[in-house]
N, C-alpha and C positions, 0 to 999 in steps of 0.2 A: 877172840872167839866169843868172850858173852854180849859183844855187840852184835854178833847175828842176828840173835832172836827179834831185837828191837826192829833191824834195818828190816828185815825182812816182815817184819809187822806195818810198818813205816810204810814199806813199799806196797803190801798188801792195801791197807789205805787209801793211798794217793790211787792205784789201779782204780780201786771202784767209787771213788769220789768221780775219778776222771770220767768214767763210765758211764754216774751220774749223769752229769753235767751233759755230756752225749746226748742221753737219753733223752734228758727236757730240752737242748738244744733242738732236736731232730722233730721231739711231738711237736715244739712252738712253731717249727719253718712248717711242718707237712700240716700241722692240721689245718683242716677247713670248716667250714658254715656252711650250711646247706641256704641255697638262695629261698627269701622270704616272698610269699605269691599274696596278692590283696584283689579282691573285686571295690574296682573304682567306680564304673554305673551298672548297674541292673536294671534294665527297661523292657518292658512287654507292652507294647502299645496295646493288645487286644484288651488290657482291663485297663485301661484309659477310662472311666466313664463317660468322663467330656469328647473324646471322639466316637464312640458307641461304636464300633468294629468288633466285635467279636469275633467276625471269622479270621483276624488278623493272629498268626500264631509266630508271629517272630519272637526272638527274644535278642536283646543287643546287649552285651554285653563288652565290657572293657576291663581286660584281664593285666595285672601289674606283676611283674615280675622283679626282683632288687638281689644283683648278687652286693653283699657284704666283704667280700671277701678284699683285703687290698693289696694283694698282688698274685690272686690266683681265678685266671676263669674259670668260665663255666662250658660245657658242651651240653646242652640239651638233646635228650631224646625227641620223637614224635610225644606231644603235650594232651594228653589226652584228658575232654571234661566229659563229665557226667553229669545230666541233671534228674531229680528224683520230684517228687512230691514229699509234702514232710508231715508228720515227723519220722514216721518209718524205716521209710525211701523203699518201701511195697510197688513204688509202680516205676517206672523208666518211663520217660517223657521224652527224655532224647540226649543225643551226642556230640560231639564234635572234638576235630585231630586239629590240633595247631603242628605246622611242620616243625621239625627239629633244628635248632641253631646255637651260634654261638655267641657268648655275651661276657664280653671285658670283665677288670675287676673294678670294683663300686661303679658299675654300670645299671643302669635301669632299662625296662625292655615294657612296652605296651602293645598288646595283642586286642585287635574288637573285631571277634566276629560274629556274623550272624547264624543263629542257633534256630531249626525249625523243632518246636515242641508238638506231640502229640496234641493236638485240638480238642478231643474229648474230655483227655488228663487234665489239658488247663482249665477248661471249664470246669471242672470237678474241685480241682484243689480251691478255687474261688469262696471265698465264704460271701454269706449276703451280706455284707455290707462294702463288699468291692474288695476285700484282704485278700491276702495270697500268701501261705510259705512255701517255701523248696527248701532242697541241699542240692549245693555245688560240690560236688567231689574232682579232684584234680591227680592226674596219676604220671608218671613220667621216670625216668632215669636218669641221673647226672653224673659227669663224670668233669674230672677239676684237672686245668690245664697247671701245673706248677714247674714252671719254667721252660725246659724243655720236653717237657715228660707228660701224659696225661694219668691220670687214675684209675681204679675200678670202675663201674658203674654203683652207683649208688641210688636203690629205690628212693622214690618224693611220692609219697601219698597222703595227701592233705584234703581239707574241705572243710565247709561251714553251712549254718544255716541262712537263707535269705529272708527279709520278711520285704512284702511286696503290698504298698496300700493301692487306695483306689485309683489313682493314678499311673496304677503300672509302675510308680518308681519304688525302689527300695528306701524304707523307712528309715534306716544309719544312714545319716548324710556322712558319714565317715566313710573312708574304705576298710572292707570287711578284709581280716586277717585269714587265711586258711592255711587250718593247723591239722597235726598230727599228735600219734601217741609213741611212744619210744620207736625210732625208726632202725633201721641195720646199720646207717653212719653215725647213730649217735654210740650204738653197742660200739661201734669200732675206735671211739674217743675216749669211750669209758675204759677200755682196754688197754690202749695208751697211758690214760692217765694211770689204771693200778700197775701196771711195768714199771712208770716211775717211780710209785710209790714205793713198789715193795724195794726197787732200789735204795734207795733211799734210806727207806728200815735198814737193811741189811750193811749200810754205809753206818749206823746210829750204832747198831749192835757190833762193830769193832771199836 
């Protein structure tokens, strides 16, 4: 009889170790990364100075997309850009839907379309010496294939500043990163993680 208390302490234990253990099992297979977006060219021929078009209001753009993830796709929404005048982003210039699709895990995806900007706006945002800034805002829902199952939807709302010289090309010879601020999938990681945690605790405190 005074072995009860132990076995039954013992066993209490081993329960929520094991529970543990679950627990981070389950966050490490389910969680996911949200796929990483970059602007690779930014071209507006109309501030070209060397071909002198002004009335030219294209804008080319070549949009990168990187799921991280390595064994969960991705399902895209309709990919929706934004483009503003900067620093503000007081005026809308113009838009464009890239269609919704799907993209493997550690797969890469490149989108270039052509974007017609307000002609007025462009010339405005122009500073005299041929400069140009904008912001690219990027807006979308994903949702993660993991195995046989897909996900919620999860918001992606990201974007950056452009800088744009006399050439019409963007001044980063890098590709521009666009980023966000605490997103609903990250809240939902964070979540994850203090479940574990307070697991955890509460496995320390027996």
């Amino acid at each position: 009889m005074s072995d009860q208390p132990g076995g039954c302490c013992r066993c209490c234990c081993s329960f929520i170790f094991t529970l543990g253990l679950t627990a981070l099992f389950m966050w490490l297979s389910l969680r996911t990364d949200n796929p990483t977006c970059y602007i690779q060219n930014f071209y507006l021929p109309g501030l070209n100075k060397a071909l002198n078009n002004t009335a030219n209001n294209t804008l080319v753009i070549e949009l990168k997309l990187e799921n991280g993830n390595k064994d969960k796709g991705i399902y895209y929404d309709a990919i929706n850009l934004t483009f503003y005048d900067f620093p503000n982003k007081s005026h809308l210039m113009g838009n464009y839907t890239i269609p919704g699709f799907y993209q493997g895990h550690k797969k890469k995806a490149t989108r270039q379309p052509l974007v017609e900007l307000n002609k007025t706006l462009l010339l405005q945002a122009t500073y005299p010496n041929g400069t140009a800034n904008f912001h690219v805002d990027l807006a979308t829902a994903v949702r993660f294939k993991i195995m046989a199952w897909k996900t919620k939807r999860h918001k992606l709302d990201v974007g950056s500043d452009v800088e744009v010289n006399d050439q019409g090309i963007k001044t980063n010879k890098k590709k521009i990163k666009l980023r966000s601020g605490a997103s609903e999938h990250k809240r939902y990681c964070a979540q994850m993680g203090a479940l574990v945690s307070l697991v955890v605790l509460v496995f320390l405190d027996f």
